[in-house]
C-alpha positions as CSV (number, residue, x, y, z in Angstrom):
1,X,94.1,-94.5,-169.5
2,X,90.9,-94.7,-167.8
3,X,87.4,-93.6,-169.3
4,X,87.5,-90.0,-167.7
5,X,91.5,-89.6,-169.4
6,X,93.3,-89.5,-165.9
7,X,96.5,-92.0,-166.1
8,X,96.0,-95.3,-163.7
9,X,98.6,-96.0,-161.3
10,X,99.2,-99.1,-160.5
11,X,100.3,-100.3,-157.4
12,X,103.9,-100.8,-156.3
13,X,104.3,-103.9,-154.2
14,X,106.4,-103.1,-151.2
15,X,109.1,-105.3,-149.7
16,X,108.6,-108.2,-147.8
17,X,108.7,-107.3,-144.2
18,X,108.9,-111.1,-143.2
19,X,111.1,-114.2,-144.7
20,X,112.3,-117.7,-144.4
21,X,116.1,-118.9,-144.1
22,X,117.8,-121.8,-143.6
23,X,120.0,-122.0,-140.8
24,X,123.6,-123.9,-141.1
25,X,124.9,-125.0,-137.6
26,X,128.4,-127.1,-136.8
27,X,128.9,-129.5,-134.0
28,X,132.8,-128.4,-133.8
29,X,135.3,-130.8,-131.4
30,X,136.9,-129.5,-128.7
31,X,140.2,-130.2,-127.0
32,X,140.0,-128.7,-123.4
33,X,138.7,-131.6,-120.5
34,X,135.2,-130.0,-120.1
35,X,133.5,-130.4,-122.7
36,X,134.1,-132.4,-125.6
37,X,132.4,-130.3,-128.4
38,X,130.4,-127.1,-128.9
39,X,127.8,-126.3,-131.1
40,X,127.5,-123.1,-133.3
41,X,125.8,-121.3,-136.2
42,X,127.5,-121.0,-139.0
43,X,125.5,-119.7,-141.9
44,X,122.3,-118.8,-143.1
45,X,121.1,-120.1,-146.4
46,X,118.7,-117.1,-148.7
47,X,116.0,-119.7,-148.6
48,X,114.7,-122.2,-146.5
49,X,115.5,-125.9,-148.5
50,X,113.0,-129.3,-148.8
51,X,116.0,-130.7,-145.9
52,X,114.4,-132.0,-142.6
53,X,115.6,-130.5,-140.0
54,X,118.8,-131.9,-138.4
55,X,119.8,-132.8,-141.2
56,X,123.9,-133.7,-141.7
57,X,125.5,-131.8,-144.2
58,X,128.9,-133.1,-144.0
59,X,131.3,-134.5,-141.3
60,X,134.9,-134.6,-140.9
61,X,137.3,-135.3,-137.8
62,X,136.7,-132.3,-136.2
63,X,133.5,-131.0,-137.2
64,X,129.9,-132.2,-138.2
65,X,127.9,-129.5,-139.8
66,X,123.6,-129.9,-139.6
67,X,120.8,-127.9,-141.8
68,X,119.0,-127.2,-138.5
69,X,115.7,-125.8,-140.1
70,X,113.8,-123.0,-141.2
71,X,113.5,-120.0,-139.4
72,X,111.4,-116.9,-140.0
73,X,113.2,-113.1,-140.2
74,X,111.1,-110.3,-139.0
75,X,111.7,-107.0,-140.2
76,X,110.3,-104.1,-138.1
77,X,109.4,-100.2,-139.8
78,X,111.2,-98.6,-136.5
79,X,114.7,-100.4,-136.9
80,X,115.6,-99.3,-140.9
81,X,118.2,-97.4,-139.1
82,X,119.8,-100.4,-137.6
83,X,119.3,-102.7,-140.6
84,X,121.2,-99.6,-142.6
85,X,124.3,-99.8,-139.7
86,X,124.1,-103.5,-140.5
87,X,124.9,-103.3,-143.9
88,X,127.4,-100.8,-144.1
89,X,129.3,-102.5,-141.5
90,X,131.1,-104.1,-144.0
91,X,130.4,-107.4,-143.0
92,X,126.5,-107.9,-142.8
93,X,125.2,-110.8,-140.6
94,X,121.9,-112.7,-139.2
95,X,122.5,-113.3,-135.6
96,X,121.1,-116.7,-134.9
97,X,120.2,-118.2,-131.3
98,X,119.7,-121.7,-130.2
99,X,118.4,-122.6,-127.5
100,X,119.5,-125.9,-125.8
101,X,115.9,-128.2,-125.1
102,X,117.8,-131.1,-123.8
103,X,121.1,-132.2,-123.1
104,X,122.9,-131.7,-126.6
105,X,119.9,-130.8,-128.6
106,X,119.1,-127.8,-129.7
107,X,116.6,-125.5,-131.6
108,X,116.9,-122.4,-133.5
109,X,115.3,-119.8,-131.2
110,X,115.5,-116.6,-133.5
111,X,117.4,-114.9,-136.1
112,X,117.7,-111.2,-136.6
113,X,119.0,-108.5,-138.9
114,X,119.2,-105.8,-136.3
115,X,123.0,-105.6,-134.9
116,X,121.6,-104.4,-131.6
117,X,118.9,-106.6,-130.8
118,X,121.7,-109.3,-131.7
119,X,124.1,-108.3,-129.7
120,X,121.4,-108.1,-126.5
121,X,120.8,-111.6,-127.5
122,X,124.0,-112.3,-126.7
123,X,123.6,-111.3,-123.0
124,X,121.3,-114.2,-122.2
125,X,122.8,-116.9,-119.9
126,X,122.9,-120.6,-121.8
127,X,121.9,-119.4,-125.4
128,X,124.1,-119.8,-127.8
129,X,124.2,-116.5,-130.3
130,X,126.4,-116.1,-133.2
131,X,126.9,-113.3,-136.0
132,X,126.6,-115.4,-139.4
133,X,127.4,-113.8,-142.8
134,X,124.0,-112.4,-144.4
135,X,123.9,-113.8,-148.3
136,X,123.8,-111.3,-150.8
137,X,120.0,-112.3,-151.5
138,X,119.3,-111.5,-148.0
139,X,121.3,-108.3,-147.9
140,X,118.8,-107.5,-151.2
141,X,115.7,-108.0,-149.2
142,X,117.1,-105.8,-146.5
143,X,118.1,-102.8,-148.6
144,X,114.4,-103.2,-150.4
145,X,112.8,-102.7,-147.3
146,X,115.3,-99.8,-145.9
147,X,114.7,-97.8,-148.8
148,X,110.8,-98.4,-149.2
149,X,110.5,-97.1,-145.0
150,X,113.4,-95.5,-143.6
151,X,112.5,-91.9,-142.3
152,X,115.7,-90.0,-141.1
153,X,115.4,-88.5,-137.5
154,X,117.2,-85.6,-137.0
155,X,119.1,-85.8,-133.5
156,X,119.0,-83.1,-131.1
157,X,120.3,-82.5,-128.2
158,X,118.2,-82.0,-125.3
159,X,119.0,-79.0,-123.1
160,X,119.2,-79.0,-119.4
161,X,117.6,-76.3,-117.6
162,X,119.5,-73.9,-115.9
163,X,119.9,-73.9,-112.2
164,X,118.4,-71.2,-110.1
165,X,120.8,-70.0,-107.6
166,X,118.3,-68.2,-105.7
167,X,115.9,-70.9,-105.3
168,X,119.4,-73.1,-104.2
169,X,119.7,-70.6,-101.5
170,X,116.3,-70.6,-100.1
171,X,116.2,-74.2,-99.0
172,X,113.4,-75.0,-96.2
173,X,114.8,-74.1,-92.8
174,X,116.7,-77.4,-91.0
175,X,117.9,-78.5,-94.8
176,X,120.8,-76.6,-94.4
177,X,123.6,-78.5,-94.9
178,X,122.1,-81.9,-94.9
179,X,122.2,-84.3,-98.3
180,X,118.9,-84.5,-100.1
């Protein structure tokens, strides 16, 4: 209590709106005559580790898995309704991009919690984009900051206006019949 008896409130800290991962690509053989491997995301890691990027994890006959490096997440007030579709989906991802910089080298372009802005990424011509499963510390961060700022909307339906029949009929002379 304060001097004047009212009760001090002290302030809540809200969620963190921005984050580091780690991001867990594979350089996976392939057995068609075009190419002779493809490279993919295939996890994210709750924290970003003291691994240089590019880092080998592990390699085995048919696959070579990298720490590719840190990458900040961005979490935006106007999409808690996307980041709640995320995780009720039942499977919650990151969707990470790389982007090729040379001839088989790549970086990690972006990651993102929001399902639709993932799957647009998708659309872009020689990116690579992949859905990765979100870690459970992750899917924390995300639910902290849904529940601190989500607002529900209320849908409604817009209404079209009715047509006029009478103002149909009185077309400017010499529009009769033609297309508009």
């Amino acid at each position: 209590m304060t001097s004047d008896d009212t009760p001090q409130t002290l302030p809540q800290r809200l969620p963190e709106d921005r984050f580091e991962v780690g991001i867990i690509v594979a350089r996976r053989r392939l057995k068609g005559p075009w190419a002779s491997h493809a490279w993919l995301p295939v996890a994210a890691l709750p924290a970003a580790p003291q691994a240089a990027p590019w880092t080998q994890l592990s390699e085995t006959e048919d696959e070579a898995t990298f720490y590719a490096g840190a990458h900040e997440v961005m979490l935006h007030i106007a999409e808690t309704a996307h980041y709640r579709d995320n995780l009720v989906s039942g499977r919650p991802s990151l969707w990470v991009t790389l982007h090729a910089t040379a001839e088989d080298t790549y970086e990690v372009a972006s990651v993102t919690a929001d399902p639709y802005e993932g799957e647009s990424m998708a659309e872009g011509i020689g990116e690579i984009v992949e859905a990765v499963p979100m870690p459970p510390e992750i899917q924390a961060k995300l639910l902290a900051f849904f529940e601190a700022f989500h607002i529900e909307r209320k849908f409604e339906k817009r209404k079209r206006d009715r047509a006029d029949p009478e103002a149909l009929a009185r077309r400017a002379p010499g529009m009769q019949g033609k297309p508009e």
